[in-house]
C-alpha positions in Angstrom: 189.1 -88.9 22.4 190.1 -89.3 26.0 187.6 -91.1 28.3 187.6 -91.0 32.3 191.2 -89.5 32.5 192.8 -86.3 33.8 194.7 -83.4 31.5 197.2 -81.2 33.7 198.5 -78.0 31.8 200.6 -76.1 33.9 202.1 -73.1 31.8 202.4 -71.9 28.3 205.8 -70.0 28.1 206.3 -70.2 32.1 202.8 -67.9 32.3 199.7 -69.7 33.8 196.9 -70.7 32.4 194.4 -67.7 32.3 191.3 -69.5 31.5 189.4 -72.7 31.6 189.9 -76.2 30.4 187.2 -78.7 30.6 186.4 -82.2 28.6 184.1 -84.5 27.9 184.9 -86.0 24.9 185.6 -82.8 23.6 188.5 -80.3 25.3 188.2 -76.9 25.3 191.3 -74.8 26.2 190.9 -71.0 27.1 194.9 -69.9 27.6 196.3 -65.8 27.6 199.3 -64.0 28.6 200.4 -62.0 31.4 201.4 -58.1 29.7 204.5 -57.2 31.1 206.2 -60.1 31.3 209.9 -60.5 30.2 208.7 -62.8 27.1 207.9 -61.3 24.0 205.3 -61.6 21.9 205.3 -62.7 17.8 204.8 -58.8 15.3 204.9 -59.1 11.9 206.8 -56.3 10.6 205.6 -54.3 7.3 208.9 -52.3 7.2 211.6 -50.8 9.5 214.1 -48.1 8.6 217.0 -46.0 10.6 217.9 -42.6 9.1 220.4 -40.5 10.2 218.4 -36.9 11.5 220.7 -33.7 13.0 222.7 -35.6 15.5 220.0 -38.9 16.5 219.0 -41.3 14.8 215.0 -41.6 13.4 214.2 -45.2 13.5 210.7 -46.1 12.1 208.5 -48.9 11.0 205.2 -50.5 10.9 203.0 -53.5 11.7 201.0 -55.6 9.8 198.7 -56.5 13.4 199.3 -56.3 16.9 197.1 -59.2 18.0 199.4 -60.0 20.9 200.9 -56.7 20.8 200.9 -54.5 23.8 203.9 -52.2 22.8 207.3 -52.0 21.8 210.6 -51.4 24.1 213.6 -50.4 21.9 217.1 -51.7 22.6 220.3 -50.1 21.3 223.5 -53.1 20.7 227.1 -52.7 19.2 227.0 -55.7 17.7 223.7 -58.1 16.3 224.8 -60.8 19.3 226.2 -58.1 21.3 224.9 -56.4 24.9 221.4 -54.3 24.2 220.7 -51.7 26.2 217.5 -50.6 26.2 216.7 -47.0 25.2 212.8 -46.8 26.4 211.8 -46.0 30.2 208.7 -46.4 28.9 206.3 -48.7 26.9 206.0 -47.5 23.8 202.2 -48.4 23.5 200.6 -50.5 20.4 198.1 -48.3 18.4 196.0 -51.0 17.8 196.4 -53.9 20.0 194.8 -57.0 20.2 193.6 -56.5 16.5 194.7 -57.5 12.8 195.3 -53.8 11.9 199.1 -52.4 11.8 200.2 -49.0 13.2 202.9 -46.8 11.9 205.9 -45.7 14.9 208.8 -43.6 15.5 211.7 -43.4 17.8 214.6 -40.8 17.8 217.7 -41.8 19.3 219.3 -38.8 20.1 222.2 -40.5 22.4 223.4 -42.0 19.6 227.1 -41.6 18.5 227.8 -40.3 15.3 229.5 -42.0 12.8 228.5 -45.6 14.4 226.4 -48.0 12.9 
């Protein structure tokens, strides 16, 4: 219990504070982030797979929820520590974000070389 003092939060993840903070015995802490940012957010995958299809390559998978989720970006690498480069201009968008329910989604690289894994 914390009497007569003063609690500073600055930042969670280098975002501010996005809601309020009081106390009186009791602290209540109202925190959110900023969509968009560079950090991302916690999915827990129910499966991913990448199948060859023509000349691209189908990746797909699925979520178990997308609390935090906003959307995906998808990044292409030579190597697991290598350079990514990302392969999205665009947000691919959550299909049910800021719930407990999963969605099902597909990307088709078709700039991908053949023969290279």
């Amino acid at each position: 219990m914390l009497a007569g003092g003063e609690i500073t939060l600055n930042d969670t993840l280098d975002q501010p504070i996005a809601g309020p903070s009081s106390g009186n015995g009791d602290l209540a802490l109202g925190a959110g982030y900023w969509y968009g940012a560079s950090v991302p957010t916690a999915v827990e995958p129910a499966w991913f797979t990448a199948m060859p299809r023509g000349g691209a390559i189908a990746l797909a998978w699925e979520t178990v929820s997308e609390i935090d989720l906003l959307g995906f970006h998808v990044y292409r690498a030579g190597a697991v520590d290598g350079p990514r480069m990302r392969l999205t201009e665009d947000l691919l968008p959550g299909q049910a974000p800021g719930t407990p329910e999963g969605g099902s989604y597909e990307f088709v690289d078709a700039a991908a070389a053949p023969g290279v894994t």
